[in-house]
Every structure is written in C-alpha cells, then in structure tokens.
N, C-alpha and C positions, 0 to 999 in steps of 0.2 A: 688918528685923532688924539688918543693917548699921548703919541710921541711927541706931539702939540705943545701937550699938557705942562710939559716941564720947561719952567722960567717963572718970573715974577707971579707971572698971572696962573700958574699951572694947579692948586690948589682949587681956584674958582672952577678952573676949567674941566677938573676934574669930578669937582660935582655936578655940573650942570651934565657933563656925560652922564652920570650915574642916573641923577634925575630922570632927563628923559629917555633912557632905558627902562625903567620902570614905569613911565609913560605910556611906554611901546608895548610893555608885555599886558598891565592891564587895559589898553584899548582892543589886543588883541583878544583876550579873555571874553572883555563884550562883546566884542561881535561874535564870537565862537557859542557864546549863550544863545544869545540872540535869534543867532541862524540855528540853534538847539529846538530852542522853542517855538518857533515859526514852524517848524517841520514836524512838533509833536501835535500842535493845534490845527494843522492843512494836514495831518496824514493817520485818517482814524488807525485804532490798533487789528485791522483784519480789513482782508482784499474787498476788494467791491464786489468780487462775486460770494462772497461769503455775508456780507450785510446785510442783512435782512429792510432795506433802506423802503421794501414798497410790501402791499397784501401777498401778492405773489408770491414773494421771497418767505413770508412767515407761514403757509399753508403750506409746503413741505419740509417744514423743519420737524414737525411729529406727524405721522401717522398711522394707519390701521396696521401696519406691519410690524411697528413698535408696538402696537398692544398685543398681538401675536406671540411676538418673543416674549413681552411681558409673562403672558397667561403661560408660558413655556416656562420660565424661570420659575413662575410661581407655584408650579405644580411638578417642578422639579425633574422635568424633559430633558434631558441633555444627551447629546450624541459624544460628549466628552468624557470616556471610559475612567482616565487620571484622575480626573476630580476628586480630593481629598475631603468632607467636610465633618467638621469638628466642632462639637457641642458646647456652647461659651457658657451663657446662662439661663435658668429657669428660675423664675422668681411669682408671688402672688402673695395677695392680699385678700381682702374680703371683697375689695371695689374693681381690682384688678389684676391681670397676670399678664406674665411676660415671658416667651422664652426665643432663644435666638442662636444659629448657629453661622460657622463660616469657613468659605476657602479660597485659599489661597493658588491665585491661578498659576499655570505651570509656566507660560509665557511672561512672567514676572510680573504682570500686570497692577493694580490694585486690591484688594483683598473684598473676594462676593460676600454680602451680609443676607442672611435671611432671617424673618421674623415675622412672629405673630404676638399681636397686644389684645387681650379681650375686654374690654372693658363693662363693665359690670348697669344695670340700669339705666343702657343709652342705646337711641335707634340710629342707624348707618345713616342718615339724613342729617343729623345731629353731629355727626360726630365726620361727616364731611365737611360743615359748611364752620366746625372748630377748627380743621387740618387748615382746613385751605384761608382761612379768615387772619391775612398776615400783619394788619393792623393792631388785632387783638394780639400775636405771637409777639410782637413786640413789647407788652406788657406782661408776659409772664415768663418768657426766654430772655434773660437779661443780655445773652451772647449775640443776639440779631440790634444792632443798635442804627440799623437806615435799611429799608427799605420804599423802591419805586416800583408803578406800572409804567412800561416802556413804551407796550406795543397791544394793540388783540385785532386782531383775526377773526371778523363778526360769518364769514361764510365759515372755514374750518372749525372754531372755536378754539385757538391757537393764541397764549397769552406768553408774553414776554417780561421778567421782570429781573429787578436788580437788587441783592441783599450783601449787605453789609455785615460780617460776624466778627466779632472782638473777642478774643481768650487770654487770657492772662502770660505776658512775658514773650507774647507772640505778636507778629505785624497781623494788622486784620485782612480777613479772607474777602475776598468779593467775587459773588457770582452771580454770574445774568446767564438766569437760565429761561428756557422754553418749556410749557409745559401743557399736556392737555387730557380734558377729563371726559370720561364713557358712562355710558348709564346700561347695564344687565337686567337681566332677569333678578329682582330683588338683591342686584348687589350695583355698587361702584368702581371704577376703574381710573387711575392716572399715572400719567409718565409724565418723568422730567428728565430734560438730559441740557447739557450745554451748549449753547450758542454764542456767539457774537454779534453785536448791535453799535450800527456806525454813532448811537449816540452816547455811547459811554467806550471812549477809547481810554486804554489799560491807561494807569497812573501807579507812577513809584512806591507811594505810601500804601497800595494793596499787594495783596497776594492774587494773581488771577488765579479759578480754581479751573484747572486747564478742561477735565476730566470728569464727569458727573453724570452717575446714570441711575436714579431711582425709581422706582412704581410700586405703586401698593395697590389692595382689594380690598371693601368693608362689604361687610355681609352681616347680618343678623345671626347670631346666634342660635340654631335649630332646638326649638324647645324650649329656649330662654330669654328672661328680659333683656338679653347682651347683645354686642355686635362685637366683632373683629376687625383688626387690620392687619394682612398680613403684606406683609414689605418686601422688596427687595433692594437693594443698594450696593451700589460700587462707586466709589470718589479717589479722587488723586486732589488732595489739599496742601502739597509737598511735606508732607512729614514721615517717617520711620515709621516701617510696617509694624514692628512688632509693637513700637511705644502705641500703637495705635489698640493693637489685639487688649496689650494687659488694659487702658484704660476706657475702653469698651466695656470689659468685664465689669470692673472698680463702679467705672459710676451712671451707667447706663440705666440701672435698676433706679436709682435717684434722681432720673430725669423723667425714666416714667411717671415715677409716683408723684413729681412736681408738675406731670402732666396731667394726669387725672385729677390733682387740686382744681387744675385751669378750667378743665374742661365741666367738675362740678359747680363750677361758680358761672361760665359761661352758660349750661343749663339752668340753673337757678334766676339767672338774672334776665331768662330769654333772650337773648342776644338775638340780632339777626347781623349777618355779615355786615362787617364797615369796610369801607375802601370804596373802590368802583362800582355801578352800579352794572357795568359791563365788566364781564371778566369770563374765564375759564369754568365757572360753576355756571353762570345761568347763561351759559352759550353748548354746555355739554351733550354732547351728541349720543348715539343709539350705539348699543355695540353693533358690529355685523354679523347678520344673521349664522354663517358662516365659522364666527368665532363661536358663538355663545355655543355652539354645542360642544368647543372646547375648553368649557369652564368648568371642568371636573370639580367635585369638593376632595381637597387636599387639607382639610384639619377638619380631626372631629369636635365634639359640642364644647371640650375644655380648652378649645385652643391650638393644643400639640403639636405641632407637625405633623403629618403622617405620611411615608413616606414609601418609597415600592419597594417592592424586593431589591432590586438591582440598585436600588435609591441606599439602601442598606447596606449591600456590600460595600458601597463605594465608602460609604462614613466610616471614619475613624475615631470609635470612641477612645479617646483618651486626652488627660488635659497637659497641657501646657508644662514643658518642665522650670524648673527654676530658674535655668539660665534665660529661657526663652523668659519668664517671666521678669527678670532682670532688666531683660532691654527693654520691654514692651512699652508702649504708653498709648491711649487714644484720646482721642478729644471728642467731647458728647456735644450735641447740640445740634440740631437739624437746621438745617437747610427748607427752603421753599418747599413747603408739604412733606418735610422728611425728617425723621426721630433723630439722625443720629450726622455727623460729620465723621466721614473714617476720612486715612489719608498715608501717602507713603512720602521716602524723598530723604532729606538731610539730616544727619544724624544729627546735628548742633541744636536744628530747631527742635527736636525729639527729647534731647537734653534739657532745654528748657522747658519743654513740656512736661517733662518728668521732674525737673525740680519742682515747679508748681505746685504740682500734685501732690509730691510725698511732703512740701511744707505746707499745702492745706490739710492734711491729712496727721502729719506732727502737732499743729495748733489746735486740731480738734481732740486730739488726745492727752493737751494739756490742760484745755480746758472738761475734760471728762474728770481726769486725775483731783484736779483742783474744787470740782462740784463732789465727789468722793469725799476727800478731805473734810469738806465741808459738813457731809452729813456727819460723818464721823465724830466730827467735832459736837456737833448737837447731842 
C-alpha cells in the first residue's frame, strides 16, 4: 500500500493509510472494552457455589461451631503452644477503659487482636443494640461512608451486609460480611467473618477485604453498673503488618473514647435501632445448651484479661522496639460490629498510611505550639 503511495497522488495516500489505521486500532479498543464489560456484568465476582444466591445457601455461612471457637478464642484455649502474645495498650477514664493485646500468627497469617472495653453506666442490651445499630455508626464513625442489608436468614438468624470504609490517602475498603448473633445466660454473643454475595460483584475502585474474622461477648459487669465487650479480631485489609501494630497502639484509645461519646448520646437520646426492622438482633438465637457451660468468666470486675497459667507463659511481655515501631502503622475503625480494622499486605499502601498519620499528628502539634504561644502572649 505504502509503495502505492509514491507519485503525485502519494501524500493523499499516505494519509488516508494513516487515518484509517487509527480507525482500526480504536474500533479494536471498543470492542476489547465492550466484551471487558459484558463479562464483568454476566460474571458475578465468586462461583455459584460460593453465592449465597438462596436461604439455603446463607444458614451455613455461620454457625454454632463458630461460636464454639469463638468462646475458645475468647477465653484464650488454644492448642497452639508458639503463640507469642504481647500487650499493646491499657487505657481508662472515669466512663471507660480499654485494654488490648496481640499476636502475631506463626503461619504469616494476619495479626489476632484481643480486647476488652468496659463501659461505665450501661446494660449489655444497650450497649448491643449501639454495636449492631449500623445506621447510627454512620454518624459518628466518619470512616463507614455506605453501608446495605443484602440478605437475612429469618430460620438461622443469618444476616448479610455490605460496608463501605474510607481512610485517608488510601482506596476504600469494602466488606460484605455475614454475621450472626447468640443470646447466654446474662451475656451476648456475635461472629462475623467474610462472605460473598452474587449481588455485589467486586469493583475496581474498592479494596475487597479478602479475610475477616471478628466476635465479641457483652456481659454485665459483676457488682457494677457496667457491661463489657470483650473481642476478638483477625482482618487482612491489605496493608503492612507492622504499620498496622504501631497505629492500633497511637489511635485506638481515641476511637474508644469517640465511641463512648456515641454511645452516651445514643443512651440519652433513647435510641431504638434504625435500619431493618428484620435483622441479626431480633432474629437472635439461644446459645446451645452444650456451649454455655463453656462460657467460663475470663475477665474480672475491672475488665483485665485474665489469663491461665499456660496463657502466661506463652505472653511475651515486652514492647515493641523502635525499629519495629518505625515500620508500624494501623488503621482504626471498625468494621460491621467491630472497634478496630487491623490489616497486612503492601508496603506502598502502609507508606501512605503512615504519612497520614504522622502529618495528622505534625498539624496537631502545631496547632498546640501555636495555642501556647498564645497564652503566653496574654
């Protein structure tokens, strides 16, 4: 064609080749879209066996076995001798306290979080239907900015939903988790852990959080006007373990006490749950007889931990060195019924988590300096 091209006419000719070559590549481009997008919208993001597309399918995504391990976790049973766990923080106030520790699993895993929150002037009923009430979470956790009910489960009491989290410098996180809640002898009981649901296929602009396995207990405080929660948690939200550990530390105590703001104004204001009027609370089931004689008390009246002999030797008291503190960063902010977002994974996005952090943390110290100043000057 080119060789064509040369004689009087061979300038013309040689554009109109050009032309539509460029023709060709961008027709091919649309249709390469085209057939992109046809096969993201006909092919949800998980198998058909894994969809929870019918009742069926959502009644064995939790059950009584999961609360088994739960009440194992939480009363700190483990047949895994290695287990390293190391004391993050212990924190309180007049209205609340907080203390939490963690390890790091030997199989590389995610990093186990455990905790106990006491809250000061509030009954486990209260202070359930605050946890679970994600309507309201949206107004006082600025980091949850969408959340849906997908799915429930009216035989099991099995609920499915979808949340939305936003953190600074970072793509947002999105989890559709499953979760479902127990009713004890004067206490509460719920697990969540991850799922997929054919109606929310994965999309570019989130993060799926692959990996999520939380549960907590409220129980009344023995002797006291108080209840507790004591938690367990493991997440994989791809971020760097350690950036995770140091900002767990940093700002976890500051999430509680913006929690206990919520939860006194949700008191005060008598709230009763908003959202569905079907859900995971008023579908909540009985423990099994079976378990509840496995619901030792594992913290005394202050909250603590308390822990077994063998629970002891294993803990490693000691804190974190500088280097390790160096890397570290975590990102606070619960998840569906859950205090905190821990996460492992690419250093880059850890990076950015950590500049965040230490320029939130720069600003607030120049605005300190500068209200100094100030008085000074008076």
């Amino acid at each position: 064609f080119f060789r064509r091209a040369y004689g009087d006419d061979g300038v013309f000719c040689y554009c109109c080749a050009t032309v539509l070559t460029l023709i060709f590549i961008l027709l091919c481009q649309i249709i390469r879209k085209v057939r992109f997008f046809r096969h993201a919208s006909s092919s949800p993001a998980v198998s058909a066996s894994q969809s929870p597309s019918s009742q069926s399918g959502i009644s064995t995504l939790v059950s009584d076995e999961d609360l088994k391990d739960l009440i194992e976790k939480l009363g700190e049973r483990s047949d895994d001798d290695t287990e390293i766990w190391e004391d993050v923080i212990q924190k309180s106030n007049p209205r609340v306290s907080y203390t939490a520790k963690c390890c790091k699993p030997q199989d590389g895993g995610p990093v186990k979080y455990l905790s106990t929150t006491v809250f000061e002037n509030c009954s486990p009923e209260v202070l359930r239907d605050f946890y679970m009430d994600n309507e309201y979470r949206k107004q006082w956790d600025k980091t949850v900015v969408e959340h849906e009910q997908l799915q429930v489960d009216s035989s099991s009491g099995i609920e499915i939903g979808r949340t939305i989290k936003k953190f600074p410098l970072l793509t947002p996180r999105e989890y559709v988790l499953a979760w479902r809640l127990w009713e004890g002898k004067d206490k509460f009981y719920c697990f969540i852990k991850e799922c997929d649901h054919s109606m929310v296929p994965q999309q570019r602009k989130y993060v799926r959080v692959s990996y999520f396995r939380s549960g907590w207990r409220i129980r009344k405080v023995p002797g006291r006007d108080a209840c507790e929660i004591h938690m367990f948690h493991q997440e994989d939200a791809g971020l760097n373990v350690e950036m995770a550990k140091l900002a767990f530390s940093r700002g976890i105590w500051s999430y509680v006490c913006k929690m206990d703001s919520a939860l006194r104004k949700y008191i005060g204001t008598s709230r009763r749950p908003q959202g569905p009027t079907v859900s995971a609370v008023s579908l909540m089931k009985k423990v099994p007889s079976e378990l509840e004689s496995q619901t030792d008390d594992i913290t005394n009246s202050s909250g603590t931990i308390i822990t077994s002999e063998g629970a002891k030797r294993k803990k490693l008291l000691r804190k974190p060195s500088k280097k390790q503190v160096a890397k570290g960063l975590l990102l606070v902010g619960g998840a569906v019924g859950s205090a905190v977002c821990l996460s492992r994974g690419h250093s880059a996005l850890g990076a950015k988590v950590a500049l965040a952090y230490f320029l939130t943390k720069l600003r607030k110290r120049g605005a300190q300096q500068s209200q100094t100043s100030q008085n000074a000057g008076i």
